[in-house]
C-alpha positions as CSV (number, residue, x, y, z in Angstrom):
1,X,174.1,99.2,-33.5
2,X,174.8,100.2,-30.0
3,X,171.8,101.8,-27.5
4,X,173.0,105.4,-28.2
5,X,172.4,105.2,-31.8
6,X,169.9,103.6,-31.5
7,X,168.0,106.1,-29.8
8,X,169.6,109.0,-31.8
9,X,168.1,107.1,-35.4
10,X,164.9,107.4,-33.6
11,X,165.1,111.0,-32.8
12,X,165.7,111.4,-36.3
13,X,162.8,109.7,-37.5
14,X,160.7,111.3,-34.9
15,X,161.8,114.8,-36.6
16,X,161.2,113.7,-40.1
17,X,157.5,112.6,-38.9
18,X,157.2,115.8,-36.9
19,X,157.4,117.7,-39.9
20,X,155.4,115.9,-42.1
21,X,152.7,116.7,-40.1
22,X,153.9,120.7,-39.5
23,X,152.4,123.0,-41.8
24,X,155.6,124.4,-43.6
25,X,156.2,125.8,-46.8
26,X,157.1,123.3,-49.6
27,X,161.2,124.9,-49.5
28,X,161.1,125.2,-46.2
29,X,160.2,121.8,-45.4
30,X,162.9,120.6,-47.6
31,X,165.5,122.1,-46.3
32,X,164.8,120.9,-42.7
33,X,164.5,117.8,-44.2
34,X,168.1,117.9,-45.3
35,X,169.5,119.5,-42.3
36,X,168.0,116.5,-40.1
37,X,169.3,113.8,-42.4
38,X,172.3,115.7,-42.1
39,X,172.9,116.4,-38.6
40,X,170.9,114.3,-36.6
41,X,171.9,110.4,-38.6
42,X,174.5,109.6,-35.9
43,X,176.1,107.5,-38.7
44,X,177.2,110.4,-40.9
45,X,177.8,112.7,-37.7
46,X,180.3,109.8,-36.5
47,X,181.9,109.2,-39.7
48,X,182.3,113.4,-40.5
49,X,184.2,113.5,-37.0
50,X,186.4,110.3,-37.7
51,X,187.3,112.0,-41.2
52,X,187.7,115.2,-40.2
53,X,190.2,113.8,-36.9
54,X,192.4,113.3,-39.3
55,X,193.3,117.4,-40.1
56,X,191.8,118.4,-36.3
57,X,192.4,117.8,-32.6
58,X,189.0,118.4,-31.6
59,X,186.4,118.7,-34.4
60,X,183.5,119.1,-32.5
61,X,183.5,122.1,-32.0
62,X,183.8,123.1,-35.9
63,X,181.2,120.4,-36.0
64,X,178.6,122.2,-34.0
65,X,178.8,125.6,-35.3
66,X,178.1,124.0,-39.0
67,X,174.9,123.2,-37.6
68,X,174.1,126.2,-36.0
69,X,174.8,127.8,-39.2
70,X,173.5,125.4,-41.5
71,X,170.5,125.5,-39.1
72,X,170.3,129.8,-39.4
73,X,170.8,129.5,-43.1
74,X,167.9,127.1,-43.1
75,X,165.2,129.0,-40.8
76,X,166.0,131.8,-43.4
77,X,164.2,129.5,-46.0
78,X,161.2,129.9,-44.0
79,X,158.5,132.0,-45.0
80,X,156.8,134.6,-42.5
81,X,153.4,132.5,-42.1
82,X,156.5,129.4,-40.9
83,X,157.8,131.3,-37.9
84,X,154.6,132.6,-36.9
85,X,153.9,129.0,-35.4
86,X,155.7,129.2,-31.6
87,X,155.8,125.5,-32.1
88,X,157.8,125.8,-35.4
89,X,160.4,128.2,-33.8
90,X,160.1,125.1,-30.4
91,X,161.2,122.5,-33.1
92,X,163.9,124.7,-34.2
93,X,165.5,124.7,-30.9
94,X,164.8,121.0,-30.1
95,X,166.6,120.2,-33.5
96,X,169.8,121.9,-32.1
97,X,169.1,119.9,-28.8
98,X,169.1,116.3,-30.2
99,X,172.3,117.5,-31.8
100,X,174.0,118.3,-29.3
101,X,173.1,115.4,-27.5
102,X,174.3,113.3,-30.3
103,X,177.6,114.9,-30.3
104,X,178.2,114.2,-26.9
105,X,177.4,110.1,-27.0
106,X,179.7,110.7,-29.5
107,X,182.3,112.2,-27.7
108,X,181.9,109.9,-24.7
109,X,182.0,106.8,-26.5
């Protein structure tokens, strides 16, 4: 496993941690749960671009905006007590971030 993916697993745990200890709604919490173990497990990120090079010159581009959608379609699982929380709507925006650091150690290496 090499330092960058490394370091991007742990990121991922981190997240899953973070929101077992977030007060969320039981559906909401599920789906970040799925969009985390989605987007942020550098395994399946690295494999979806290696498939997907196949059809594309550059998929990460179509990459990223899946998760920003994916992401938008989640926060719409959230209930109106969930985004009252500034630290919620924080953790929403730092999700986006360790993607898109991901998907450039990707690109670079």
């Amino acid at each position: 496993m090499s330092e960058w993916t490394a370091y991007h697993e742990d990121n991922r745990k981190h997240a899953l941690k973070r929101i077992r200890n977030m007060a969320l709604s039981r559906q909401y919490k599920k789906e970040l749960y799925l969009w985390i173990n989605s987007y942020l497990d550098p395994f399946y990120i690295s494999g979806s671009i290696a498939e997907r090079k196949k059809d594309l010159d550059d998929p990460f581009d179509l990459l990223r905006t899946e998760a920003e959608k994916d992401l938008e379609f989640t926060v719409l699982r959230a209930t109106s007590k969930d985004r009252s929380n500034s630290d919620v709507i924080m953790f929403e925006s730092n999700l986006l971030l360790m993607f898109n650091l991901m998907l450039s150690d990707i690109r670079a290496s």
